[in-house]
Each structure stands twice: as C-alpha cells, then as structure tokens.
N, C-alpha and C positions, 0 to 999 in steps of 0.2 A: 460505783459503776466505773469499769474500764473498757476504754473503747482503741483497740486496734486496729488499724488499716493493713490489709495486706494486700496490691493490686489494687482488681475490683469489688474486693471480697472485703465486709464490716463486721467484723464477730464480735462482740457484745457479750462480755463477761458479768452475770449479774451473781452475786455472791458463790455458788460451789459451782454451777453447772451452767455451761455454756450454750448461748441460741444456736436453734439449730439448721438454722436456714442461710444461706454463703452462697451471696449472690455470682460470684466467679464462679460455681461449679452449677451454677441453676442452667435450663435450656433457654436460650433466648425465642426458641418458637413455642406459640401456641400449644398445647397439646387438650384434645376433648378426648375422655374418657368416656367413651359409652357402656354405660352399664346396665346387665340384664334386670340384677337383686341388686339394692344395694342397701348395707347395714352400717350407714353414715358416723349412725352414734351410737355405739353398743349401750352406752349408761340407759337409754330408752328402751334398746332390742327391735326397734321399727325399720321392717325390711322393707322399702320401696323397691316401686318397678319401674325399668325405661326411663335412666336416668343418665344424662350427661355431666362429667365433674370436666371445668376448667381450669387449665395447671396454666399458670404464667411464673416464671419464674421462681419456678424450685417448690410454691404455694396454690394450694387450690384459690381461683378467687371467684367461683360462683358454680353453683351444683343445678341444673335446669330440667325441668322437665321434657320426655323425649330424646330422641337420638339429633343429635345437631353437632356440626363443624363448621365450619367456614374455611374458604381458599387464603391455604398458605399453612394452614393450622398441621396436625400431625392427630392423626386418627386411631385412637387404642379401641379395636372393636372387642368385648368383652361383654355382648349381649347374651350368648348363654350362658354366660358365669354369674356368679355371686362375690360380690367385691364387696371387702371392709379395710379398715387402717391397718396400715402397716403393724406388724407385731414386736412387742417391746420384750424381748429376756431381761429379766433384772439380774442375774445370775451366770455370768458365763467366766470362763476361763481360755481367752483365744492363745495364748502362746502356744499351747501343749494338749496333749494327751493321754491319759490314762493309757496304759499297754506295758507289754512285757520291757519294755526297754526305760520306760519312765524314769527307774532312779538311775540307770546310764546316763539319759541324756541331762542330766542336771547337772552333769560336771563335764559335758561333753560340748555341750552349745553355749554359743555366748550369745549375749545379748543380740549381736546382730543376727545370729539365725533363729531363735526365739520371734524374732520381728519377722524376718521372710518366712517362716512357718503359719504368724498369725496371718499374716497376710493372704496365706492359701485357705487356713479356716475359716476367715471375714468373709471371703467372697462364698463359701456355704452357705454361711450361716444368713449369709443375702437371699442367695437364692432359694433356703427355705421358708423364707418371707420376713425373717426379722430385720427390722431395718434401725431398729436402736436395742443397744444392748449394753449391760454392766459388765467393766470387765474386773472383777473384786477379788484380784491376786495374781500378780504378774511380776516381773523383775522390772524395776520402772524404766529403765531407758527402750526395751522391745516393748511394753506396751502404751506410751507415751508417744514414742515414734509411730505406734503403726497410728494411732487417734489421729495423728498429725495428717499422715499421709491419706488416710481416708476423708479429710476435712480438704483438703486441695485437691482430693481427684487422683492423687495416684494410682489410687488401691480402691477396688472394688469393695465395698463392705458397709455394713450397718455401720452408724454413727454408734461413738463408744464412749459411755459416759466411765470414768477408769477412775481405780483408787490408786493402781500400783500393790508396790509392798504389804500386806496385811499388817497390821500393827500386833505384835504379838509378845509374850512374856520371854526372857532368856529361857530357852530348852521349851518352849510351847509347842503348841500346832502353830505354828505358822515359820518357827525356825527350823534351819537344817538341823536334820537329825539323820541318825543313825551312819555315817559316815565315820572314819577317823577324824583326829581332834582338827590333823593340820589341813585336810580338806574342810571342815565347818567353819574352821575359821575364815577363811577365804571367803566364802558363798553365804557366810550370816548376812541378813539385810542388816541396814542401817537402822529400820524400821524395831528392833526387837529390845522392849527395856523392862527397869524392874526399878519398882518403887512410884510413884504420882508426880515427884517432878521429873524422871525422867521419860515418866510415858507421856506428858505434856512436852516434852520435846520433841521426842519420836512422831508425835502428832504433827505439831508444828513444822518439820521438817518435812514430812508428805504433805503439807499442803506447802510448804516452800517447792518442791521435787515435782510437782504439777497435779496433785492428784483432786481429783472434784468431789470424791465421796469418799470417808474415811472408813476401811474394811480391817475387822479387830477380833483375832480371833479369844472369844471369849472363856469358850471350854476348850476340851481336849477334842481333837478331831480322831476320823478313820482313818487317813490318808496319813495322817504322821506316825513316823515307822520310827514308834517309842510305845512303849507299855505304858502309857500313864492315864488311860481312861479317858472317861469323855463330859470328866465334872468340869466347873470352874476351874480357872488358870489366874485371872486375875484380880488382887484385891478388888474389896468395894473402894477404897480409896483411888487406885487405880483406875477404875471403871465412870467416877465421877471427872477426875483430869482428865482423862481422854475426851467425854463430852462436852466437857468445859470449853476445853482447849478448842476443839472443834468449829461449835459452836459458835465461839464466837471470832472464827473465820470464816464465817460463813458457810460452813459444810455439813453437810449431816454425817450422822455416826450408822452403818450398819455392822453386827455383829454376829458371825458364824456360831451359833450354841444350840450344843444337843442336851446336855445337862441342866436339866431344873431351875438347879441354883445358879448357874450362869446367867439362864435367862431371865430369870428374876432383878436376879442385883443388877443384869445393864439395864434391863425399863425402869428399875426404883433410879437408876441413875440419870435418867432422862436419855437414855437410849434410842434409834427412830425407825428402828428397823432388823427382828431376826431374821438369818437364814439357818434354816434346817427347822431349829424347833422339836427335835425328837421326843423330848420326855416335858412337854409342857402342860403346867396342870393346871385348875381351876385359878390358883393366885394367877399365873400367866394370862390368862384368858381375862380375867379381871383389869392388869395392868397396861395391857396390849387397848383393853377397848378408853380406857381412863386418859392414856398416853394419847391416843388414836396412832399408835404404832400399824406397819404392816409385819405381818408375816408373809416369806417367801419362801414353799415348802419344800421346792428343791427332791421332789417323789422319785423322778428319772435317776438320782444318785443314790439314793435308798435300795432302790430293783436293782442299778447296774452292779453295786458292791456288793450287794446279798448275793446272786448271779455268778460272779465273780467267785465270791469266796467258798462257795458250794459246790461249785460246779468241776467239773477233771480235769481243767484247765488253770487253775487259779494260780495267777502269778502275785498274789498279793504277799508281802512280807508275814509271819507268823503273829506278830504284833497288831498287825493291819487287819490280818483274816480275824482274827477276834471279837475286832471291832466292828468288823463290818457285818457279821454273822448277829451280834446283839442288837446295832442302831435299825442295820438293812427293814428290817422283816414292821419296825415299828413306827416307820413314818407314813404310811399311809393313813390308820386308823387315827396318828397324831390330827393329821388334816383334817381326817372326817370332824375333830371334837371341836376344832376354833373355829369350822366353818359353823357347825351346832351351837356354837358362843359368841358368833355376831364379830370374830375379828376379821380384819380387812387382808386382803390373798391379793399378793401381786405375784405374778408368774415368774418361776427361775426355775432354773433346770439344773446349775450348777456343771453345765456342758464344759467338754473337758476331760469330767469325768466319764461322764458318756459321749458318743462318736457327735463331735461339728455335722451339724445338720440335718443332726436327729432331734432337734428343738421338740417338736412339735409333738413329741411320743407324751409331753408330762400332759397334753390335754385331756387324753382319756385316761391317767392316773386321777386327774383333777375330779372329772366323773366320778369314775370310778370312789370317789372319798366322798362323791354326792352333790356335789354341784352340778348344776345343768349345765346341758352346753354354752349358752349365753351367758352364766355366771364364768364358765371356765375363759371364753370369749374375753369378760369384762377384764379378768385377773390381766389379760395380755395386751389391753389398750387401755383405758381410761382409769383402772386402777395404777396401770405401773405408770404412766404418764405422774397421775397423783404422787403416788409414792417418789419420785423425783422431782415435784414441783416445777413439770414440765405440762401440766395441763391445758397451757396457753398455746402450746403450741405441736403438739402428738398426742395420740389416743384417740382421736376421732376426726371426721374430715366434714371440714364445714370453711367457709370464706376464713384469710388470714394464716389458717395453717399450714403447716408441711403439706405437704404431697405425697404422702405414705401410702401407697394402696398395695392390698395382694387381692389374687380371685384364686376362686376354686371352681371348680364344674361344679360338684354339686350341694348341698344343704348343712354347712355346718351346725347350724342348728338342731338340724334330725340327726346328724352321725358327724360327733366334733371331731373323729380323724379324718376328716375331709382335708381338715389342716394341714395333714402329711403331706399331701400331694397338692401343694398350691404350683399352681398353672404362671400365674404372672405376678411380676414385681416391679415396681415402682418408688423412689424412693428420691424423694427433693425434685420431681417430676421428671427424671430420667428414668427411661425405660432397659432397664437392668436384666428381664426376663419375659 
C-alpha cells in the first residue's frame, strides 16, 4: 500500500485501482438528499419510499427514514424522483470520437488537445449520470492528465479508472495503421510488442506510465484500418506474459476480442475480463463462468458501426466497412447467449465510438438481449463496481461509501430508458446537476 498526501487530500493506492473518495474536493457542508423511490442496492432491486441519504464529506454516512434536514445542511429535494447509484461505464474512450475527421485528427492533435477535448467529454459523460468510468485506450499523457485533473477538481467529470496505451502486437488493432511509414513511426505507442518477453515489458511500462488496468487488444478490431480480420493477433505464449506480468503488479488484464479464438486463449491464460466478445461460443461461456471472468458487451458499438457502415453516409475506411458490416449485426444475439449461460455483464458501451453522452442508449440494447431492466440496472452498479474490485466503495449507496447518486422522473424499472434522461447528478456529494 502507498499512501500519498496532497494538501488536504489522502489518496490511497491499493494494488491497480485507486480510492475513490478525496477529501480536498468533498463538500464541507451537510448535504440530505431527500428521496421520493429510492433503489439503494440494485444486487437486492428493493425500491424504498421517502427516503433521506446523508453526504458528509464526499460519502453517504446514513440513509433515514422520511424527509429530514437540519439548519445549515444543503437540501437535494428529489421527492418525485427515483434515485440510485451513480452509473459505472466500464468501456469508454474520452479523448476522441468516431466522425468524418477521425483519422485527420490523429496526426493533427497532440496530446495536449486530446486532454482539452476529454475534458469537454467527461463533463457529458457526468451529466449523463456516469460518475466512474474506464477509459481502456487513450495516448497516456491526455488521458493520465485529464484522471488527474478530474481527482483535484479541475475538471468536471466521472472518476477515471484509465489503462492508457492498449497493449497490442506490431501491425495489430491497437497500432497505427494505415498511414505512410514515416508518420506510423512517429505516433506508434510504446505500448506495441512482439514475442512474451517483450510484451512483459510493454506491460510493465504502462503500469510504470500510470495506467490502473491493463487494456490488450487481443484480436483484430473494426476500427483498425488494415484488412486483417478480427481473429487472434497474439501468441498464447504472449497472452500468458501479458497476465503474468500484470498480475503480479497488481493490475488486472482486460482484453478487446471479437474472434473465438482470441477469446479463448486470453481466459485459458488467466485473463479477467472481455470486451466485445462477438463470436463467443459454448467453450467461452464455460471459461468466463470457471475464471468468474466479466464480459462487457459493448452493444451501442455494434448498432453504431453497422449504422455507419450501411448507411449513405459512411465515412468508415473500405477495410473498416468490412468489418464492421460482419462484427455490427452479431453482437447483440452474442449477449443474448452469455446472458442464457450464467456469465457475469458489466456495462460498457465502448463510447467514443458512439457520441459522449449517449451512455445510457446500451441499456435498452441490454434488454433488448433480454435482461430485465434491474439486471440491466445491476450490469451499471454493483456488477461494474465488482468487475473493478471497487465494491467497497461504488455501486450501491449505503453508510462509508461514495456519494454517487442520479434521479430520473420516472420508473426505470418499468421503462430502462428512463436512464437517458436523468434529471440530477451527484457525484463525491457535490451537486453537479
């Protein structure tokens, strides 16, 4: 355990992922939330009525029956709302965005406008209720800086649990492609190796570079503008150093993989988490529940690239449209079958690809594959809290924790786009919306 002072503020580094509560940017007043519904702990689904939550300093520290304040306190009325935890994306991408100018701006922006860019998306992606989010692929000094500055209060925005760099093979999805030689060479990360001891380095250097969760891409992706499919990219021998190495720095491993075999060899390798998951089959399903791996299905980038690539506007590269025309159309029905096989679903959206602050569109995907609203609910608190081994302290609101709240007018429960339109935000007991 490492323990830093900065000011008034104790941040507490306990193996990958850093606490989340910083008492320098907490409210030194009182605040009672008065709430109409309130759905405390999604893992139960128990909606109480006429409920006051206590924020002291950045944490709820008691939830009471009735509407009550006291003189001097600060008064959230939110009696005809329905209020639960703040919402976790495990999946996001704040530097950038998918659009016509995408592969422009990759040789056009430096790190520091990358960071004032995410900067304008964090503060969406707040105000549509996410208050912690992954950000698993960014150029590490814009998404390192903006985590920073969102931790002291500069910057409006969900807390950002960040890998940086993806770790990926020379010529993968996760290196520059398709550019000339002597622009790739410039803008390769550091991040990109080939062979087991050097992807134990490449490892080891992003968690050197600051990153909290190691993101690897395992097959070939849509978004990488190369012809090379969407199978496996990196040896199994590969895919066990990378875990290794990881591991025992204390970080977990998640792994972007649409192809079978990809997904396969990184759970046989002791892998702790897919995103996408598009062609995963029975062995997947098996390995995911053995491991207790999550999947993160990432639905909203499925519809947005299929959409894309179909549609009379498609600015997607000839390589890309391909790809996105085969994965697009397959990852819904993929959800429906690991939901049907008992694997665990934390919520990602893989935003980015689709527009900052449209989170909240994968909840009625999530449905839609056949999860209730409350299971789709769960996927965006006390699952993704789980899936980060941040349980202690997000994903449900009870004495000790964050202060993560949003409302909505009416019943997510009965109609989970309710989520789209959340009304108020709350986040380390500051009132953000």
């Amino acid at each position: 355990m490492k323990r830093l002072l900065s000011g008034a503020c104790a941040l507490v580094l306990t193996g990958a992922l850093s606490g989340v509560a910083c008492a320098q940017n907490a409210p030194k007043e009182t605040v009672f939330v008065q709430a109409g519904r309130l759905l405390a702990d999604p893992a139960t689904g128990k909606v109480e009525t006429a409920k006051t939550l206590v924020l002291e300093n950045g944490k709820v520290v008691r939830i009471v029956d009735g509407y009550v304040a006291e003189p001097g306190g600060k008064v959230v009325d939110l009696k005809d709302s329905f209020v639960l935890p703040g919402l976790i994306d495990s999946h996001v991408h704040l530097t950038g965005q998918q659009g016509p100018t995408s592969r422009l701006d990759e040789v056009t922006q430096s790190s520091a406008d990358q960071a004032m860019i995410g900067a304008g998306y964090a503060r969406k992606t707040l105000m549509a209720g996410f208050t912690t989010v992954a950000d698993l692929g960014a150029e590490n000094q814009a998404i390192f800086a903006l985590r920073s500055g969102i931790k002291r209060g500069d910057v409006a925005g969900p807390r950002i649990i960040a890998a940086g760099s993806a770790v990926s093979i020379h010529g993968g999805h996760g290196d520059i492609n398709g550019y000339s030689d002597e622009v790739m060479h410039v803008l390769r990360p550091t991040s990109v190796c080939s062979g087991a001891d050097d992807c134990r380095r490449a490892t080891r250097e992003q968690v050197w570079h600051g990153a909290d969760i190691i993101k690897i891409t395992a097959t070939g992706g849509v978004l990488s503008n190369t012809a090379a499919g969407l199978a496996q990219q990196f040896s199994d021998d590969e895919l066990k150093a990378i875990v290794d190495a990881a591991h025992k720095m204390g970080r977990k491993v998640t792994a972007h993989a649409h192809g079978v075999d990809g997904i396969n060899s990184f759970l046989r390798a002791g892998g702790d988490s897919i995103e996408h998951g598009t062609y995963l089959d029975a062995e997947s399903i098996a390995l995911f529940k053995k491991n207790g791996g999550y999947l993160v299905p990432t639905l909203m980038a499925g519809d947005f690239v299929y959409r894309i690539a179909s549609g009379p506007n498609n600015f997607l590269t000839p390589a890309q449209t391909a790809k996105a025309l085969d994965a697009g159309p397959k990852m819904l029905a993929m959800a429906r079958r690991a939901h049907e096989g008992g694997v665990k679903i934390a919520f990602g959206t893989d935003t980015g690809v689709s527009a900052h602050g449209d989170n909240a569109g994968e909840f009625a995907l999530l449905v839609k594959a056949g999860l209730t609203p409350l299971e789709a609910i769960q996927t965006a608190t006390v699952n993704a809290a789980d899936h980060f081994s941040l349980s202690s302290e997000i994903g449900s609101l009870a004495p000790g924790k964050a202060a993560d709240l949003v409302a909505v007018k009416g019943d997510p429960l009965k109609d989970v786009t309710e989520l789209q339109r959340v009304t108020s935000v709350i986040k380390g007991g500051v009132v953000y919306k």
